[in-house]
C-alpha beads as a LAMMPS data file, in Angstrom:
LAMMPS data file: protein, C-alpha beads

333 atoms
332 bonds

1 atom types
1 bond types

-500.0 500.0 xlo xhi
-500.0 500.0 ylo yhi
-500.0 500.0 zlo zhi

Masses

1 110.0

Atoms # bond

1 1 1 0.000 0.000 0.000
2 1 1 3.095 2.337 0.587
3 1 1 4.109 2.088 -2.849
4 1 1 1.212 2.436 -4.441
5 1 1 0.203 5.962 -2.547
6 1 1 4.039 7.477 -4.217
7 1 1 3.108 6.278 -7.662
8 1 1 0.857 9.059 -8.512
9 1 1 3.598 11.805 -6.773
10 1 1 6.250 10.233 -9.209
11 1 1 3.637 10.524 -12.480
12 1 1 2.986 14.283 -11.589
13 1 1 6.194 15.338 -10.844
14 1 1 7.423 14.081 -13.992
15 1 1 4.459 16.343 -15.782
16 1 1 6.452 19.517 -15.651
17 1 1 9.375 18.321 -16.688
18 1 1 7.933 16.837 -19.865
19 1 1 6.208 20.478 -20.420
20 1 1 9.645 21.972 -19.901
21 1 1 11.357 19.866 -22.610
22 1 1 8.661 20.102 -24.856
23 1 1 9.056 23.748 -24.773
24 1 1 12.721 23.507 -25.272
25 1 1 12.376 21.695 -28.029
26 1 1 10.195 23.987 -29.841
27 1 1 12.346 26.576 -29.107
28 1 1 15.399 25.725 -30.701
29 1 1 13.198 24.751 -33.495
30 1 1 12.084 28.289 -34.237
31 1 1 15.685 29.142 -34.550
32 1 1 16.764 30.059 -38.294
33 1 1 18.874 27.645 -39.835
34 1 1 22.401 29.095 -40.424
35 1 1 23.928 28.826 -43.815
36 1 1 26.883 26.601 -43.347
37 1 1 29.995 27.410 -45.449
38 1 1 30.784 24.058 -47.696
39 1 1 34.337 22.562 -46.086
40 1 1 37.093 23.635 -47.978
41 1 1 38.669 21.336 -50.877
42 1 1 41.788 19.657 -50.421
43 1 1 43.641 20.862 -53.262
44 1 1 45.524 17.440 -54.066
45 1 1 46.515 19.298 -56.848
46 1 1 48.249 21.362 -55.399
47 1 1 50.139 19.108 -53.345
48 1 1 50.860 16.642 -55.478
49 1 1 51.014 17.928 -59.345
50 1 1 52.631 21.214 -58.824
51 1 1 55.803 19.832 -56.829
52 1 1 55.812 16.733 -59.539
53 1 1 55.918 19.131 -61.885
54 1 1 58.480 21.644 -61.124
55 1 1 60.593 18.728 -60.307
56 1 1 60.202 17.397 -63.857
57 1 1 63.595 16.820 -64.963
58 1 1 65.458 17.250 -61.830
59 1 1 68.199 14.339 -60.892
60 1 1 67.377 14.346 -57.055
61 1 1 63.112 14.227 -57.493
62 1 1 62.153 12.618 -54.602
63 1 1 64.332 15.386 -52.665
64 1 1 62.853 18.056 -54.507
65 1 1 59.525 16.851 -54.045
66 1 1 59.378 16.676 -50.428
67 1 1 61.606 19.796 -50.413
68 1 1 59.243 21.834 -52.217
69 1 1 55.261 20.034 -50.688
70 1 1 56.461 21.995 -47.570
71 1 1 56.403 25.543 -48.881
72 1 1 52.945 27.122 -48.198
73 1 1 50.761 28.793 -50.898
74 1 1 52.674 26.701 -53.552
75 1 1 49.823 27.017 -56.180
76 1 1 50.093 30.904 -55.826
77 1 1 53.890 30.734 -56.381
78 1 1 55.544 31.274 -59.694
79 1 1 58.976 29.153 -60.859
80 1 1 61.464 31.819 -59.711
81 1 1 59.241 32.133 -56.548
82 1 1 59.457 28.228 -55.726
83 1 1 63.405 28.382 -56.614
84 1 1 64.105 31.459 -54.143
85 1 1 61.831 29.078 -51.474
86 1 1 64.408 26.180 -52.350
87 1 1 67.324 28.135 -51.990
88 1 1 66.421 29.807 -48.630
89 1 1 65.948 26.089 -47.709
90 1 1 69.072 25.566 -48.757
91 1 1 71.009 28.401 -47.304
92 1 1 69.788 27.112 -44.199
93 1 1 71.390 23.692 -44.542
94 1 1 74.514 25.646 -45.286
95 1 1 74.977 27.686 -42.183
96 1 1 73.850 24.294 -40.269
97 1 1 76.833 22.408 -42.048
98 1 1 79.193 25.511 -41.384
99 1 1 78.576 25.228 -37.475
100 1 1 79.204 21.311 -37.710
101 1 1 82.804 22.080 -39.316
102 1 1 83.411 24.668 -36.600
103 1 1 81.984 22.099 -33.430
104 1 1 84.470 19.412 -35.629
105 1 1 87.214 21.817 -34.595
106 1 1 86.826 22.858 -31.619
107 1 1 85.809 18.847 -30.668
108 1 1 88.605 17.784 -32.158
109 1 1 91.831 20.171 -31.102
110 1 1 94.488 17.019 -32.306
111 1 1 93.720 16.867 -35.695
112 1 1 96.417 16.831 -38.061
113 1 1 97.668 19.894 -39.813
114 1 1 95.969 18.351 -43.191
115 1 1 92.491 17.881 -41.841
116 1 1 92.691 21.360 -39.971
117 1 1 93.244 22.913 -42.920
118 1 1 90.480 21.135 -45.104
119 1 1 87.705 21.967 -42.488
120 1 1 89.060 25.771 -42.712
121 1 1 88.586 25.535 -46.763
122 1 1 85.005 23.908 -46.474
123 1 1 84.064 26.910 -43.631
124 1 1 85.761 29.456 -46.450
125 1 1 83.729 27.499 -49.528
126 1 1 80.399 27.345 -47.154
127 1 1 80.929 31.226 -46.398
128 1 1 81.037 31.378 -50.071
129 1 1 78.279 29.117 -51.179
130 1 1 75.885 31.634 -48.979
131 1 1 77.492 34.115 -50.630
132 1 1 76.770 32.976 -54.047
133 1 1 73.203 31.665 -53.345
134 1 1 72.222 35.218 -51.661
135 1 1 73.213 37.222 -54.604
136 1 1 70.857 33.881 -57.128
137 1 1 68.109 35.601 -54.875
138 1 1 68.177 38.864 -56.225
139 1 1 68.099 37.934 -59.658
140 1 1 64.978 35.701 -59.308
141 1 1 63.136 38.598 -58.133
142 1 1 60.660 38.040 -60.693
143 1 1 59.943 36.289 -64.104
144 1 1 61.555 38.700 -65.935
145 1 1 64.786 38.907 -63.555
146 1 1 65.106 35.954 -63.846
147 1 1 65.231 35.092 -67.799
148 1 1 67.543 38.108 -67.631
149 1 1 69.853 37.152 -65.935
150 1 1 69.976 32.969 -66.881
151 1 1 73.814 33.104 -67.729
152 1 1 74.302 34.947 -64.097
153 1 1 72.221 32.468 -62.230
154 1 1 73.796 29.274 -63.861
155 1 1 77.503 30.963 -62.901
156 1 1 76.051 31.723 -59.250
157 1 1 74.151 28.079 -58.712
158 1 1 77.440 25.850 -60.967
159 1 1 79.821 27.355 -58.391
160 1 1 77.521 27.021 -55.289
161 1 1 77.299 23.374 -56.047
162 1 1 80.813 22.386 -57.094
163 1 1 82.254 24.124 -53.893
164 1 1 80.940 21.158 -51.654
165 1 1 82.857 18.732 -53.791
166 1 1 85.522 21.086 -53.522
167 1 1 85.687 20.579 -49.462
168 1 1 85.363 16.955 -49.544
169 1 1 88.402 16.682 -51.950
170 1 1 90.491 18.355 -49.148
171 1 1 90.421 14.950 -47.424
172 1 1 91.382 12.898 -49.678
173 1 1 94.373 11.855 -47.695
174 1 1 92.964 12.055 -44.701
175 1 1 94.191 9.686 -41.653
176 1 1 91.207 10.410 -39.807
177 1 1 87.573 9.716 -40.433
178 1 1 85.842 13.380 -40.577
179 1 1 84.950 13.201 -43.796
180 1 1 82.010 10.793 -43.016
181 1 1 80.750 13.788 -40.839
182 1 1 80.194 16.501 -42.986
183 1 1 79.969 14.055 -46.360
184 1 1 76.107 13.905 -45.472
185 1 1 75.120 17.681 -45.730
186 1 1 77.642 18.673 -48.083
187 1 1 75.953 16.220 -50.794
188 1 1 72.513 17.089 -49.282
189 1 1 73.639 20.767 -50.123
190 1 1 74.733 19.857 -53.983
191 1 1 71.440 17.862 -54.536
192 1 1 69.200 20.819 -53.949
193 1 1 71.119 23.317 -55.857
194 1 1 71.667 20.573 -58.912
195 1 1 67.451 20.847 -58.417
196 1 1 67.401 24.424 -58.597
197 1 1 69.953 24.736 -62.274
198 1 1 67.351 21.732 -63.227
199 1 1 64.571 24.049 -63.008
200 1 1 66.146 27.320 -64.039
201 1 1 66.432 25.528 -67.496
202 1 1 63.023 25.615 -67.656
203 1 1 63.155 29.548 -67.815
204 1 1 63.289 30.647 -71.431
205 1 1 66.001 33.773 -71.453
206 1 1 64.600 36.632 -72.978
207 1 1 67.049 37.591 -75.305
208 1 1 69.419 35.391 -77.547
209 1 1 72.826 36.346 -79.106
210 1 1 73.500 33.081 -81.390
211 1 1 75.198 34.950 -83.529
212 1 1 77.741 36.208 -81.539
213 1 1 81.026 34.144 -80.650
214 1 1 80.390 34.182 -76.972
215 1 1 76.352 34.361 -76.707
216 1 1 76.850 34.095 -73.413
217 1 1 78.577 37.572 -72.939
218 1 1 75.695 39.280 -74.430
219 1 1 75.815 41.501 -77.361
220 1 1 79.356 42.628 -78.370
221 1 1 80.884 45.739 -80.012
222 1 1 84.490 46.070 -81.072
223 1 1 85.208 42.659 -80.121
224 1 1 84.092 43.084 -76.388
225 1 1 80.918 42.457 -74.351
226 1 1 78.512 45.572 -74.667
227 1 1 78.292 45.760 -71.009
228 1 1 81.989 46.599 -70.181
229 1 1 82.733 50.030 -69.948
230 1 1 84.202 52.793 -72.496
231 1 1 87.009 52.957 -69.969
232 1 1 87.762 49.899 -69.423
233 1 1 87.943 48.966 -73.217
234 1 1 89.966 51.495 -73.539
235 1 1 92.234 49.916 -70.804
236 1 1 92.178 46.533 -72.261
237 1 1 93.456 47.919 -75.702
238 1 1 96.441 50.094 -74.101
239 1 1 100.166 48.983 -74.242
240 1 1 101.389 48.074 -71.131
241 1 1 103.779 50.715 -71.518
242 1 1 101.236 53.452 -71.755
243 1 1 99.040 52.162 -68.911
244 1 1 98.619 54.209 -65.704
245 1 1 98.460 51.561 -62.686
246 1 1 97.152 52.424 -59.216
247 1 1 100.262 50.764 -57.865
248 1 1 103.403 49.023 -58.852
249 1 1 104.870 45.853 -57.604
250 1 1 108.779 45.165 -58.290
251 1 1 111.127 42.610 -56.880
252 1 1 113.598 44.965 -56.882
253 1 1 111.964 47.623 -54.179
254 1 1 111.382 50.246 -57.390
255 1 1 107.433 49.905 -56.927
256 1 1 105.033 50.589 -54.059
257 1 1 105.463 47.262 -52.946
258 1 1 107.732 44.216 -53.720
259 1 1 104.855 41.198 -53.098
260 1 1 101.590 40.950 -55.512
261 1 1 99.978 40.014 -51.657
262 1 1 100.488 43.724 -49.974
263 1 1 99.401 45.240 -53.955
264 1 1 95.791 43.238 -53.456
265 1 1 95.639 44.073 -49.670
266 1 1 96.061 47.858 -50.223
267 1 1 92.795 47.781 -53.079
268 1 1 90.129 49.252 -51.318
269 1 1 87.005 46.930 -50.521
270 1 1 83.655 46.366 -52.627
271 1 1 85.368 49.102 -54.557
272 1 1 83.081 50.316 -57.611
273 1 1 86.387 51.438 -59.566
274 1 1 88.825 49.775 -61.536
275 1 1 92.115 48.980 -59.506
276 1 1 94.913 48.257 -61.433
277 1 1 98.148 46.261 -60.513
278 1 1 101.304 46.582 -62.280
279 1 1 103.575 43.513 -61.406
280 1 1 107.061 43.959 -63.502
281 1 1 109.053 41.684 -64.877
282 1 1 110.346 38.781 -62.166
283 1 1 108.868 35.299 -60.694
284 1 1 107.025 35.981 -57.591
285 1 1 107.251 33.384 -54.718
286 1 1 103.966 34.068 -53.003
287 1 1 100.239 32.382 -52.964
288 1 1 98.019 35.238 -53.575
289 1 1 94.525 34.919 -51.834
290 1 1 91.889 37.479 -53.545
291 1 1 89.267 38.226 -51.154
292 1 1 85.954 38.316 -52.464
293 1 1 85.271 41.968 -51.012
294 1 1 88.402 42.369 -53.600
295 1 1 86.124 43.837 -56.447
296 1 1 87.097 45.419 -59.595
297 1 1 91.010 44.361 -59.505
298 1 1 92.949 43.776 -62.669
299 1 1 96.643 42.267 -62.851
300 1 1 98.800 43.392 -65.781
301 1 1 102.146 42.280 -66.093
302 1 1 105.184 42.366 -69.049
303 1 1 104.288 39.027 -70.556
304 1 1 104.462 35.676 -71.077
305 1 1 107.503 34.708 -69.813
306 1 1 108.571 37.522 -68.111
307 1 1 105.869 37.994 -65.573
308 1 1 105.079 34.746 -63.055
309 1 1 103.576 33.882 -59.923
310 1 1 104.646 30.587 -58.931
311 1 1 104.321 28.594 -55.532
312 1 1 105.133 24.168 -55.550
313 1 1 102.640 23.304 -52.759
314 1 1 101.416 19.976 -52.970
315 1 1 99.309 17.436 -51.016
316 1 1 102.463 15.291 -50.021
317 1 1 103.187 18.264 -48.234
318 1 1 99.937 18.694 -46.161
319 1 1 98.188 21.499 -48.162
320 1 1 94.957 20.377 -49.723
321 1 1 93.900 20.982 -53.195
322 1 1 92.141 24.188 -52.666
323 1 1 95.361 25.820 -51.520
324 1 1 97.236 24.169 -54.155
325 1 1 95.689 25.392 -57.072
326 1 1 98.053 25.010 -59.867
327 1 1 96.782 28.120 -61.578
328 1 1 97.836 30.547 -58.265
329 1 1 100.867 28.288 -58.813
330 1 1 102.036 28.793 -62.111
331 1 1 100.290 32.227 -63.114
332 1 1 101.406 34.000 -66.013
333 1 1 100.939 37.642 -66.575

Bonds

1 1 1 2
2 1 2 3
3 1 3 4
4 1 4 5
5 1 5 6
6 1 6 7
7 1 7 8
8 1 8 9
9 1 9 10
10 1 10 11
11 1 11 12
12 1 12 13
13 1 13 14
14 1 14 15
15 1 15 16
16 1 16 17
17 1 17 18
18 1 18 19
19 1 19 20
20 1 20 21
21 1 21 22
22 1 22 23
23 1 23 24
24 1 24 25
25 1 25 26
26 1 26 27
27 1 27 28
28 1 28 29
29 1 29 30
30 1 30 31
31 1 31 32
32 1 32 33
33 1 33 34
34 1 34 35
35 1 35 36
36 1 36 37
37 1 37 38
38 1 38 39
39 1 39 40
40 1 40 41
41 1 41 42
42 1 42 43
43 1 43 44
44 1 44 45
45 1 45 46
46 1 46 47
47 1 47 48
48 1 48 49
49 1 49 50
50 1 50 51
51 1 51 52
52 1 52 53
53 1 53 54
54 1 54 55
55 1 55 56
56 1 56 57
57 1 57 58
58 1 58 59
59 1 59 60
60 1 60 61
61 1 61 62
62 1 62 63
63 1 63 64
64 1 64 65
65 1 65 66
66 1 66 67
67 1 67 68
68 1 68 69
69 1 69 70
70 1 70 71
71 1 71 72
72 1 72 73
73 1 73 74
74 1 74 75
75 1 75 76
76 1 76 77
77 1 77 78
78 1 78 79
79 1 79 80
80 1 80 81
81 1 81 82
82 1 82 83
83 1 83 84
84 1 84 85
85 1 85 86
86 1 86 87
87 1 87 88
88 1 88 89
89 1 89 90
90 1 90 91
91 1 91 92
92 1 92 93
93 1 93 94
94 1 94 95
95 1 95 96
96 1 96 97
97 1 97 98
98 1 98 99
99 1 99 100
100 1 100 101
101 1 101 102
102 1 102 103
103 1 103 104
104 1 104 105
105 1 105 106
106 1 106 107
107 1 107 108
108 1 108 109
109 1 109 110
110 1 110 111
111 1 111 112
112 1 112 113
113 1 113 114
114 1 114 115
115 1 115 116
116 1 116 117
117 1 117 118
118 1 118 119
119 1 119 120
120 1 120 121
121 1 121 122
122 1 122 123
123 1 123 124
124 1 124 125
125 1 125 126
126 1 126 127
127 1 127 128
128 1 128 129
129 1 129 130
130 1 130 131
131 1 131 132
132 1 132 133
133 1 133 134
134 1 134 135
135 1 135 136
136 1 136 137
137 1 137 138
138 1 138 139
139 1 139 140
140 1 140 141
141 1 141 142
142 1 142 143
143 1 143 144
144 1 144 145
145 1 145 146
146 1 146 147
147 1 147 148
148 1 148 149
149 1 149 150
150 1 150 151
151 1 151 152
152 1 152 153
153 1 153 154
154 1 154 155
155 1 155 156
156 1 156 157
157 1 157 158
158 1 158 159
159 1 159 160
160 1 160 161
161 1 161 162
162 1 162 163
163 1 163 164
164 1 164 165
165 1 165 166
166 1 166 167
167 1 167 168
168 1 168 169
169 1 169 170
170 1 170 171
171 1 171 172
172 1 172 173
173 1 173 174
174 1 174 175
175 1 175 176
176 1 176 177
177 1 177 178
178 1 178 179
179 1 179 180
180 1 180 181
181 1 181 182
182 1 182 183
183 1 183 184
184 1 184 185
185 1 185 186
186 1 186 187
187 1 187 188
188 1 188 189
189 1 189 190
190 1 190 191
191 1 191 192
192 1 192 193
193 1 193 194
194 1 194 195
195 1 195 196
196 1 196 197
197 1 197 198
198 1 198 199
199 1 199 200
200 1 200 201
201 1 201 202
202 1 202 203
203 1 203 204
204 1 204 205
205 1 205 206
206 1 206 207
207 1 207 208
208 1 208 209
209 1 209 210
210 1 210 211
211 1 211 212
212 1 212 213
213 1 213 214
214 1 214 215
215 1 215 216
216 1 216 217
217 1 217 218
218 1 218 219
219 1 219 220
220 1 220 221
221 1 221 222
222 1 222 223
223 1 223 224
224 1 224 225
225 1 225 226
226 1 226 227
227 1 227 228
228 1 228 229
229 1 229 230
230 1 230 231
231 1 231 232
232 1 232 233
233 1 233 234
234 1 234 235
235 1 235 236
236 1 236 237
237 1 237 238
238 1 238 239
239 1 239 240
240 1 240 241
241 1 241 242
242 1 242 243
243 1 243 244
244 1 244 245
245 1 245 246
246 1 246 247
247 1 247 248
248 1 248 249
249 1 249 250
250 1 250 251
251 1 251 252
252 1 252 253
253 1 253 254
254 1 254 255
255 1 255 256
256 1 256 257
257 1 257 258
258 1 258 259
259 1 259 260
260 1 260 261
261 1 261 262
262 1 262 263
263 1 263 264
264 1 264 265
265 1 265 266
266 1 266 267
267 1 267 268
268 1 268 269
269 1 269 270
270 1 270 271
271 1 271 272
272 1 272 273
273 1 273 274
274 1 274 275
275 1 275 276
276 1 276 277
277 1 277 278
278 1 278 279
279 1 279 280
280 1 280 281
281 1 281 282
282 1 282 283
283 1 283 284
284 1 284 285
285 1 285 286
286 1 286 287
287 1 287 288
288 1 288 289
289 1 289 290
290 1 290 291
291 1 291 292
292 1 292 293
293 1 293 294
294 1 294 295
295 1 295 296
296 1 296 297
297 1 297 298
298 1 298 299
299 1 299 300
300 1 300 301
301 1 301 302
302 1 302 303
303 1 303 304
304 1 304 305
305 1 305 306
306 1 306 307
307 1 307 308
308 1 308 309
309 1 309 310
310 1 310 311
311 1 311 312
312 1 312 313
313 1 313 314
314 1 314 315
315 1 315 316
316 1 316 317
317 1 317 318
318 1 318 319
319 1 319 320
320 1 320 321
321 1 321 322
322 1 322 323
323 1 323 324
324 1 324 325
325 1 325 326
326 1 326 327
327 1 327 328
328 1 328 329
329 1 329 330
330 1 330 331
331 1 331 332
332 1 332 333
């Protein structure tokens, strides 16, 4: 009998709580439907295609490709655009490999005097690569930059890649076993910028000189590029006699200085103007490093035979092939 006097308490109570989610319910119901915005496609396109295809002819594809899927906005981006993203890319794997030659160095304090030296060329030929791959930036500014300037950017990107090869060949002779830890990123490096020349052929230049003997000086006049200078032609065509140098070098103390070394270290930096060397007759004993801030210098000397530069390092000796180059060696002016 207890139980059956709650039932009915139970029943009402649950009355106003069916009339409260009834009206609930019809209240969201009177609610205008919102216009949903469709989901946004997945351009596979996008991700797939354009990489595949700007790859198209490259030796390293599978590099490229996953290289390039990363950059954001990729169907937005023209060729020169998705170049300058690969060589940023690449810069960046430079400077990484340049502090892994410098911890090398510092972890490392007994290497021999050949492997010292061949981790100082590859931090000189990194330095350089950046260098090189900075200045391929500004000349992909744009389409038109960039067909432009084709001869430029295959100089730029052909040296930027051959320089890693360059470092590696310093340890050819090595005792130790660095190479195998910089080989890695120094091939890593090549592969992308061997990408980048693959894809640069795909820019059309914009003019053609096929008729000249060196098209790829441009258009010439008087048997020189068009671009040189009235002054500098001039200076090209002058008997040495007649030239007027900024300095002199002589063995014999009659110059400003008796080494071609202290003539180069006395040009000005990033200079604009021509700087010109006069080295007379004699063989000069000396390995004569150009900086690249060195701009604008020009060597002139009394001949063949008369004028040399000469130096007999060799790799027996400890120095590695980028200090031994046999042109510095045996230069002729």
């Amino acid at each position: 009998m207890h139980h059956l006097r709650k039932r009915p308490k139970i029943f009402l109570t649950l009355i106003p709580l069916s009339a409260l989610l009834l009206l609930t319910l019809s209240s969201l119901t009177k609610k205008p439907i919102q216009n949903r915005e469709p989901p946004q496609r997945i351009h596979i396109y996008n991700k797939i295609q354009i990489p595949e295809s700007a790859c198209e002819g490259t030796l390293y594809p599978d590099l490229c490709v996953s290289t390039i899927s990363t950059f954001p906005d990729l169907h937005r981006k023209s060729l020169p655009q998705i170049m300058s993203a690969a060589i940023n890319v690449t810069v960046a794997e430079v400077k990484a490999s340049e502090s892994n030659c410098t911890r090398i160095l510092r972890r490392f304090p007994e290497l021999d005097l050949l492997e010292k030296r061949a981790l100082d060329d590859c931090l000189e030929l990194l330095d350089d690569t950046v260098s090189e791959l900075e200045n391929a930036l500004s000349d992909l500014a744009n389409i038109k930059s960039a067909a432009k300037n084709k001869n430029d950017l295959q100089t730029l990107l052909s040296g930027a890649m051959t320089n890693q090869y360059t470092c590696l060949d310093g340890f050819a002779f090595s005792k130790e076993k660095i190479r195998p830890y910089i080989e890695g990123r120094l091939v890593n490096i090549s592969h992308h910028v061997s990408n980048i020349l693959a894809m640069l052929n795909k820019i059309q230049k914009t003019t053609s000189f096929e008729g000249e003997a060196f098209p790829e000086y441009g258009k010439m006049k008087g048997g020189f590029p068009k671009w040189l200078s009235r002054r500098d032609r001039r200076l090209l065509q002058t008997a040495v006699t007649d030239i007027v140098p900024d300095v002199v070098v002589a063995k014999d103390g009659s110059g400003n200085f008796t080494t071609v070394g202290a003539a180069v270290a006395a040009a000005k930096n990033s200079s604009t103007a021509r700087f010109v060397i006069y080295i007379k007759e004699g063989a000069y004993f000396e390995y004569v490093d150009v900086d690249k801030k060195k701009t604008n210098l020009m060597f002139v000397g009394d001949g063949i035979g008369k004028t040399w530069i000469k130096g007999n390092r060799s790799v027996v000796d400890g120095w590695t092939t980028f200090r031994s180059s046999t042109v510095v060696n045996n230069f002729t002016l």
